[in-house]
C-alpha positions as CSV (number, residue, x, y, z in Angstrom):
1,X,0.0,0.0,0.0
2,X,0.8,3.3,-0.3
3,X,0.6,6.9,1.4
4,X,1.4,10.1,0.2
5,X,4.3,12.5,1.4
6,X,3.2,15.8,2.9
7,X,5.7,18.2,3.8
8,X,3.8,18.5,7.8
9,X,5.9,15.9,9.5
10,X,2.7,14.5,12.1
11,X,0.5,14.0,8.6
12,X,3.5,12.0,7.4
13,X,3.9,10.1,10.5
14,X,0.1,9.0,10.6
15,X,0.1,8.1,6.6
16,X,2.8,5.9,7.7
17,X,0.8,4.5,10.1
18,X,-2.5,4.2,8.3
19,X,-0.8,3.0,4.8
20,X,-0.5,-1.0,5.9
21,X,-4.3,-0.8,5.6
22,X,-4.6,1.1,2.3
23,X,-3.9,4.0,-0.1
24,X,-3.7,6.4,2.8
25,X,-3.5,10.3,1.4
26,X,-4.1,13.6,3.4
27,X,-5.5,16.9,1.8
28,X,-5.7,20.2,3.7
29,X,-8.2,22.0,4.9
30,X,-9.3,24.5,7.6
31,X,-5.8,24.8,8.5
32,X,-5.2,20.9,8.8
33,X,-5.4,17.6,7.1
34,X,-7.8,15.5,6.3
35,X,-7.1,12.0,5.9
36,X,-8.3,9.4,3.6
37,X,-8.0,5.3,3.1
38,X,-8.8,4.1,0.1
39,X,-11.1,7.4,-0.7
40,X,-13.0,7.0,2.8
41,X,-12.8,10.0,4.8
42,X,-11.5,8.6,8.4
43,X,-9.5,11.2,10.2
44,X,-8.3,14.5,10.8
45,X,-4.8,15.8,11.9
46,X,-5.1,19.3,13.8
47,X,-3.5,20.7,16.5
48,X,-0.7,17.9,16.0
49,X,-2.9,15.4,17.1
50,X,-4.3,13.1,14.8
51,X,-8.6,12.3,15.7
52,X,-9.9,9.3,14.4
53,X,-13.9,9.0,12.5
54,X,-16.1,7.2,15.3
55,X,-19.9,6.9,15.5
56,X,-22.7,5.6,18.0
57,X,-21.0,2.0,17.4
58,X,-17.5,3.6,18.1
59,X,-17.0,6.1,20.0
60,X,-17.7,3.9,23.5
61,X,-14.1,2.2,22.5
62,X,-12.5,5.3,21.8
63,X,-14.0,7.1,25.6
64,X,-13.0,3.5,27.5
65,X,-9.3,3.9,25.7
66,X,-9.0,7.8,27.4
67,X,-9.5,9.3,23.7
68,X,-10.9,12.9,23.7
69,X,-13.1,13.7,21.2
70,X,-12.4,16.4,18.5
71,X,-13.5,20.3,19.5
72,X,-13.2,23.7,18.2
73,X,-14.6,27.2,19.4
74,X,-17.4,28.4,16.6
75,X,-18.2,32.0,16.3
76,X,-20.0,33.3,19.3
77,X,-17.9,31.7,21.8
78,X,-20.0,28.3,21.0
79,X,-17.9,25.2,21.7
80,X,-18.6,22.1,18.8
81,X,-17.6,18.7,19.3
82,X,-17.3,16.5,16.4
83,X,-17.5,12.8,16.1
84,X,-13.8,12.8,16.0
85,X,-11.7,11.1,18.5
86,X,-7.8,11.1,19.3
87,X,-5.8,8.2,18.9
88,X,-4.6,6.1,21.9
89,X,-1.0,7.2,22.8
90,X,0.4,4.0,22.1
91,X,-1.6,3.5,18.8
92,X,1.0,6.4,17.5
93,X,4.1,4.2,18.3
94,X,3.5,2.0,15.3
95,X,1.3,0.6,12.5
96,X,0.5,-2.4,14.1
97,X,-0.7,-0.4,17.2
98,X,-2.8,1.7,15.1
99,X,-4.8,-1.0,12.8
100,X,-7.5,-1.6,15.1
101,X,-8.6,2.0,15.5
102,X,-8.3,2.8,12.2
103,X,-10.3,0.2,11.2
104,X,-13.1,1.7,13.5
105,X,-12.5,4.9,11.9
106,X,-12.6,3.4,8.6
107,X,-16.4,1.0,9.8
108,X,-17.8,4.5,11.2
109,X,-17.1,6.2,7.3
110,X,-18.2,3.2,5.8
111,X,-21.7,3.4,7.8
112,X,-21.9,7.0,7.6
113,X,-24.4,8.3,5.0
114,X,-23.2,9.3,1.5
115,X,-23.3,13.1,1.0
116,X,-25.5,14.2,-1.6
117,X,-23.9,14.9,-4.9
118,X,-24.6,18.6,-6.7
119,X,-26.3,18.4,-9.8
């Protein structure tokens, strides 16, 4: 498999560790990355921390494992959490580490529903 090189060394590192499980690529936006496997949407890198996709099936595992989920301050001083999740510390020591938490990330894109395409 493969993963592509980005110049931000912490989006490198985590397409290293997603890329045993597929074509891992990032693309950035709002000021971070956003990472894909295999064209699924599963992760975003901000903050130098990578946050994993979860959903109602998920996000227990990622709580239990001390995770914390993904939030920003909106306009009008409203905080937003999104179903977005940290990794496990160890998970970021190695590919091996990380395979079972991606693969939740990758089950909560795949049950997520499909955005509607513009006409």
């Amino acid at each position: 498999m493969r993963a592509t090189a980005p110049a931000d060394p912490i989006v490198a590192h985590c397409l290293e560790l997603l890329a045993p499980l597929g074509d891992a690529r990032a693309r950035r936006m709002f000021g971070g990355h956003g990472i894909y496997l295999d064209g699924h949407f599963i992760a975003i890198v901000a903050w130098e921390r990578l946050y994993l996709k979860a959903n109602e099936a998920t996000q227990a595992r990622f709580r239990e494992a001390g995770c914390e989920p993904f939030t920003y301050e909106a306009k009008g001083d409203r905080r937003v959490t999104m179903n977005y999740w940290t990794a496990p510390a160890e998970a970021m020591e190695s590919p091996a580490l990380m395979q079972p938490w991606a693969r939740l990330a990758l089950q909560a894109a795949l049950a997520a529903p499909r955005p509607r395409q513009r006409r």
